[in-house]
C-alpha positions in Angstrom: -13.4 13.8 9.4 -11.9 11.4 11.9 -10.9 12.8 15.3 -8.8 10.5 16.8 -7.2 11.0 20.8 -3.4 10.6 21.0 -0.3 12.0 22.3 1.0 13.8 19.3 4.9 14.0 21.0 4.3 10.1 21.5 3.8 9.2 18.1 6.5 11.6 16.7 9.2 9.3 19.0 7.8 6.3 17.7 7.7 7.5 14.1 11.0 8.3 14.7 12.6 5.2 15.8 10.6 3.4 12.4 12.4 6.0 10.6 15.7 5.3 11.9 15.2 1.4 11.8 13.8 1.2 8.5 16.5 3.7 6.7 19.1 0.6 8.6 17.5 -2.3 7.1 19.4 -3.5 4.1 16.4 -3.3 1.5 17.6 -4.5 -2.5 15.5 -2.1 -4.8 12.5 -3.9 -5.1 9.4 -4.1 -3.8 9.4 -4.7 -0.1 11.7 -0.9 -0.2 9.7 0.6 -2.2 7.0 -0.2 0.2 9.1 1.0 3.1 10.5 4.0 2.0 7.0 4.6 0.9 6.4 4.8 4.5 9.9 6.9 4.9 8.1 9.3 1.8 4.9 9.7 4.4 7.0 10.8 7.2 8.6 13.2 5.4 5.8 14.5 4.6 4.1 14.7 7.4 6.7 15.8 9.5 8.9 18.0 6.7 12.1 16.5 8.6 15.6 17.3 6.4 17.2 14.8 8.3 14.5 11.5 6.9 14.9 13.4 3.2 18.6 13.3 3.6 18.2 9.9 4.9 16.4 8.9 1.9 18.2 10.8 -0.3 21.7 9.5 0.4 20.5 5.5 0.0 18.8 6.3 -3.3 21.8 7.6 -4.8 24.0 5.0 -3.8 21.7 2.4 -5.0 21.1 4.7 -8.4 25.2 4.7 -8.8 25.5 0.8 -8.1 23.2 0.4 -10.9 19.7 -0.6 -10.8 18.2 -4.6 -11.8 16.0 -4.8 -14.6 12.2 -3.8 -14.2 9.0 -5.9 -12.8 5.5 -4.6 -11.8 6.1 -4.8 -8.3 9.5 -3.3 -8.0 8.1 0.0 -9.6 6.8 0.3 -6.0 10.4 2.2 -5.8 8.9 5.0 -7.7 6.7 6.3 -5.2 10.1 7.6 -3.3 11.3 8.5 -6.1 8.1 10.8 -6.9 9.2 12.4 -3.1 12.6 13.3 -4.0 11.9 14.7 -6.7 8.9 16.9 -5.3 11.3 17.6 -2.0 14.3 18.4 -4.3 13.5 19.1 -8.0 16.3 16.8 -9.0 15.3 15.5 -12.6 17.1 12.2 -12.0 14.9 11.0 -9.9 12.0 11.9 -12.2 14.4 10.2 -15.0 14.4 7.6 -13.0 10.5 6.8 -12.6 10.3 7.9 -16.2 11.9 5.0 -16.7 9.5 2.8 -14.4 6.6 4.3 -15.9 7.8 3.7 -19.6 8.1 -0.1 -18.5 4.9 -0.1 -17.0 3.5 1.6 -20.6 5.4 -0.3 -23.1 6.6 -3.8 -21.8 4.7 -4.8 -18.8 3.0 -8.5 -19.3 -1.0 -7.2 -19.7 -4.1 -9.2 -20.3 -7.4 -8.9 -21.2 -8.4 -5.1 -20.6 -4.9 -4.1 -20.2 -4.9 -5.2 -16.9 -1.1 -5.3 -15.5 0.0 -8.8 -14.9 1.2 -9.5 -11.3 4.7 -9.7 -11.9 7.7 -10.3 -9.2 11.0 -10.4 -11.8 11.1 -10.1 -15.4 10.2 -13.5 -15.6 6.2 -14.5 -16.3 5.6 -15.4 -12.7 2.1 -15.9 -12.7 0.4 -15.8 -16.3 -2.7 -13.5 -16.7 -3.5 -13.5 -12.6 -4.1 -10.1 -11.0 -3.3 -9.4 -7.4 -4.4 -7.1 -4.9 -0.5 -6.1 -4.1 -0.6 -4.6 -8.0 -2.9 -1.3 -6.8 0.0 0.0 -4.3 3.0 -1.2 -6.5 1.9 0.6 -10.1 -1.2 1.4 -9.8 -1.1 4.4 -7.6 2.4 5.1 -8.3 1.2 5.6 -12.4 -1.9 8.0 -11.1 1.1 10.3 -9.3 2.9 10.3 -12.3 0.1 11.0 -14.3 -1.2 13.9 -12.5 2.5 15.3 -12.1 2.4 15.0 -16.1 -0.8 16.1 -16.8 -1.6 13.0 -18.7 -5.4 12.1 -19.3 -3.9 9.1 -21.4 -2.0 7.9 -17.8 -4.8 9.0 -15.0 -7.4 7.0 -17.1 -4.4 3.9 -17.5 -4.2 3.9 -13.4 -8.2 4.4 -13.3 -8.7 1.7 -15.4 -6.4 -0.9 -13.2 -8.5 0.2 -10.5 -11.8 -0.6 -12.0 -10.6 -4.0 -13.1 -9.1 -4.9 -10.2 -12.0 -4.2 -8.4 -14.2 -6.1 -10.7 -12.0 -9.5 -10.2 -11.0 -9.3 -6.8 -13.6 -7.3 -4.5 -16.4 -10.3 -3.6 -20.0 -8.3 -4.1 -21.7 -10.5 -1.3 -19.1 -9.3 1.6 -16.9 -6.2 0.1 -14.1 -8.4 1.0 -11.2 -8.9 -1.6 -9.5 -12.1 -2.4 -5.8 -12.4 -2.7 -5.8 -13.1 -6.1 -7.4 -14.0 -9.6 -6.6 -16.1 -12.5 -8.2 -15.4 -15.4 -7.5 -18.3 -17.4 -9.2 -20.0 -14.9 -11.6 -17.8 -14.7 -11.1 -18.5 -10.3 -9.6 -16.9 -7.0 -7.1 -19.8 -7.1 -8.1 -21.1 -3.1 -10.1 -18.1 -2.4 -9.2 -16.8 0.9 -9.6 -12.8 1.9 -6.1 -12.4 2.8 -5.3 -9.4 5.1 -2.7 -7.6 3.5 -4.3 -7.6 -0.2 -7.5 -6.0 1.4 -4.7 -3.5 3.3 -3.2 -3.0 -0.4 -6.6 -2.5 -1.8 -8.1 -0.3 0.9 -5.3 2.0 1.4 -4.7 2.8 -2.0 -8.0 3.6 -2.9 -8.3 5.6 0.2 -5.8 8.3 -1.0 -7.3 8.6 -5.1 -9.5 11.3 -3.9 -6.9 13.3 -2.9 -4.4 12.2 -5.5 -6.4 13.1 -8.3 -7.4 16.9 -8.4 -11.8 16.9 -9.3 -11.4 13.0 -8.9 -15.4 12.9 -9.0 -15.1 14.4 -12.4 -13.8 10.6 -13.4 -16.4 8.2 -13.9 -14.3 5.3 -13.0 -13.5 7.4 -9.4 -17.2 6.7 -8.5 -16.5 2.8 -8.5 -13.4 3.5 -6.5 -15.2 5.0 -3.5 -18.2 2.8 -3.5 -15.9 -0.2 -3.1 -13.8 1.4 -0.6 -17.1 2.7 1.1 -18.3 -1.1 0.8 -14.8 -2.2 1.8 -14.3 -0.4 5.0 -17.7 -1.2 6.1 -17.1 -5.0 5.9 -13.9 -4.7 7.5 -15.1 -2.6 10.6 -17.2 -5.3 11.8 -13.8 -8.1 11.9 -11.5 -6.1 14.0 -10.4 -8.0 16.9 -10.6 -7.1 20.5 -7.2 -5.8 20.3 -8.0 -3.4 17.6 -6.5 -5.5 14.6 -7.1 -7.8 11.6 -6.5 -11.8 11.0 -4.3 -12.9 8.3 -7.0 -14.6 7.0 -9.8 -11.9 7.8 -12.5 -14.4 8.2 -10.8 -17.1 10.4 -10.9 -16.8 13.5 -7.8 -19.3 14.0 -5.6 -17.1 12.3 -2.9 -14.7 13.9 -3.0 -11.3 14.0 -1.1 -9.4 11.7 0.2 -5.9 11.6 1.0 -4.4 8.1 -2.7 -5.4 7.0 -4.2 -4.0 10.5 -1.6 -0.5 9.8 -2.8 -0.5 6.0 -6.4 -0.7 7.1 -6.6 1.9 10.2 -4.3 3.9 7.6 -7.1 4.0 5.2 -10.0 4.9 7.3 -7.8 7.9 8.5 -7.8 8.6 4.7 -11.1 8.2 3.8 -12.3 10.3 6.6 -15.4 8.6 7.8 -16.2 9.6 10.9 -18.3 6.7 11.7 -14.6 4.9 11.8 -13.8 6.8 14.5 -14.1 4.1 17.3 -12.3 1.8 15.0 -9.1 4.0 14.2 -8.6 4.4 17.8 -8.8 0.8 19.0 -6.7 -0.1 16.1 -4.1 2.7 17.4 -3.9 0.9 20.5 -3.5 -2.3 18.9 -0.7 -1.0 16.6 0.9 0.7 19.1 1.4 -2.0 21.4 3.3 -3.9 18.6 6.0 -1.3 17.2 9.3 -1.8 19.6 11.3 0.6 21.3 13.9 0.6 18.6 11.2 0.9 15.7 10.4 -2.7 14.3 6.4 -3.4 13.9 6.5 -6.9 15.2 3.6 -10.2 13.6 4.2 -9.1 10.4 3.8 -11.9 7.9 6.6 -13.2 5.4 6.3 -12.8 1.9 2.9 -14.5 1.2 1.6 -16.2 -2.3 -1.6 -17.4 -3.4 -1.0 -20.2 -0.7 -3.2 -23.3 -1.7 -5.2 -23.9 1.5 -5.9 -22.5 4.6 -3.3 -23.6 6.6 -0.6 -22.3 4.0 -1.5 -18.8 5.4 -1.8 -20.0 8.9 1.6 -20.7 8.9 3.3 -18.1 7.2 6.2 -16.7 9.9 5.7 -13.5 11.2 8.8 -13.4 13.5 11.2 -10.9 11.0 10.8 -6.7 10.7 10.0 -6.7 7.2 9.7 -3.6 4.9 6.0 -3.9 4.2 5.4 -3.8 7.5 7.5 -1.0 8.5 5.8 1.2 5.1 2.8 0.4 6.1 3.3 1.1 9.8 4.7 4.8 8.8 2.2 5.5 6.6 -0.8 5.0 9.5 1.4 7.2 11.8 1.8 9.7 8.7 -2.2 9.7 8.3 -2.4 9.8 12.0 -0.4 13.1 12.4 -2.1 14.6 8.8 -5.6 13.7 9.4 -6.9 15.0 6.6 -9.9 12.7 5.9 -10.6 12.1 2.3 -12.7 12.6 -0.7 -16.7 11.7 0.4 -19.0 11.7 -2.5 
């Protein structure tokens, strides 16, 4: 368990003003809001405020009655709020509604090889047989919740299995590190670089499996989950700044410092409960801390980001707009912050 020192009133205001911004933010239903109100879904829960539900609530419905765009893998990131509202209300619509993700994901997503799910941005084929890290948080995780709402061994091994293959093409064995992205038609990581935010994607969702997944040990495929988290985590500890956060590019030291990977990554430590992270959680606070606004915004976030094809590509990604990621994730640390829970430690 992770003890970590802070002002619990403090972080409440501040979770608060994300709230608020983030619910003002003119999100389209895709990813970047499912991310965010992913974050708006933690704060809800660890807060059990009516007012964020009835928030969340009221924009969902008026996007469900303007009618939703067709499906892509990373736009069933929406169906992790949906998974809230329908746990917080009981309203079968909005389990109709990720029904309807999940189906998608089932029956028409773009796979390859081992059934792998395709990174996918529209309902085009945006980038043929590659799998990205951003894939764990956007289906991945959200088919393991629907699974274990179901009951469904067929779905829980589904998400399991993206898991383990993602693992096995991304996650570098020498470092624990994971790359952006892999190509397997190539058979390459494209330019190779251990991007932030996919480790963030990869680290935090693995870090709440455990406690997704009731008897998660009793899942062979969990085991490979925690050892590379436990790998992971280890790796990243020793690459945290002075100021408590991550590089863009982790392992350059002239890259910026950005904040949705640096949330997604304290966020997971909380998670997974290691109290040899301790130290690192609470410099990271500070660090985080120091960049969310008065009014809510997490500031150095970084733009959308592709497989960019050399180092300076990444370098110069912007980081000057409040972006949804970056607000989800943001929430999401606070959330694990005010829950600390610790994880599942085999």
């Amino acid at each position: 368990m992770i003890n970590v020192d802070f002002n619990r009133d403090h972080i409440l205001k501040i979770m608060d003003a994300m709230v608020k911004k983030t619910m003002q933010m003119d999100l389209r239903w895709d990813w970047p809001c499912g991310v965010a109100y992913y974050g708006v879904s933690t704060a809800i829960g660890a807060t059990g405020r009516e007012d964020y539900l009835n928030l969340l609530r009221a924009r969902i419905d008026e996007y469900m009655g303007l009618g939703l765009p067709p499906h892509n893998v990373n736009a069933c990131a929406m169906g992790h709020c949906l998974i809230t509202l329908y746990e917080e209300t009981q309203d079968e619509k909005y389990l109709a509604a990720a029904q309807e993700k999940l189906n998608y994901l089932c029956n028409d997503a773009l796979r390859f090889a081992d059934k792998v799910l395709q990174h996918t941005v529209s309902s085009k084929n945006d980038f043929p047989e590659q799998a990205w890290a951003d894939t764990l948080f956007m289906a991945a995780l959200f088919m393991l919740r629907m699974g274990v709402i179901q009951k469904d061994e067929k779905l829980i091994y589904d998400a399991l299995n993206q898991y383990y293959w993602h693992i096995e093409y991304l996650q570098d064995a020498a470092t624990g590190l994971w790359y952006h992205g892999y190509n397997h038609l190539h058979r390459n990581h494209m330019s190779g670089f251990f991007w932030a935010r996919a480790n963030a994607w990869a680290a935090y969702t693995m870090s709440v499996v455990g406690r997704t997944l009731p008897e998660a040990y009793l899942y062979p495929q969990f085991m490979d989950v925690n050892c590379s988290l436990r790998d992971q985590l280890s790796a990243l500890k020793d690459l945290q700044t002075e100021n408590g956060l991550w590089r863009t590019v982790l392992v350059d030291e002239e890259s910026y410092e950005e904040l949705s990977a640096s949330a997604g990554i304290a966020a997971a430590m909380l998670a997974s409960g290691n109290p040899l992270h301790t130290t690192y959680v609470q410099k990271a606070l500070k660090g985080i801390l120091a960049n969310i606004t008065e009014d809510g915004r997490l500031l150095n976030v970084s733009g959308g980001t592709a497989i960019m094809r050399d180092l300076e590509g990444y370098r110069q990604i912007s980081r000057k707009w409040v972006q949804g990621w970056g607000q989800g994730l943001g929430l999401a640390f606070l959330a694990e912050l005010l829950n600390d829970k610790g994880g599942v430690v085999i």
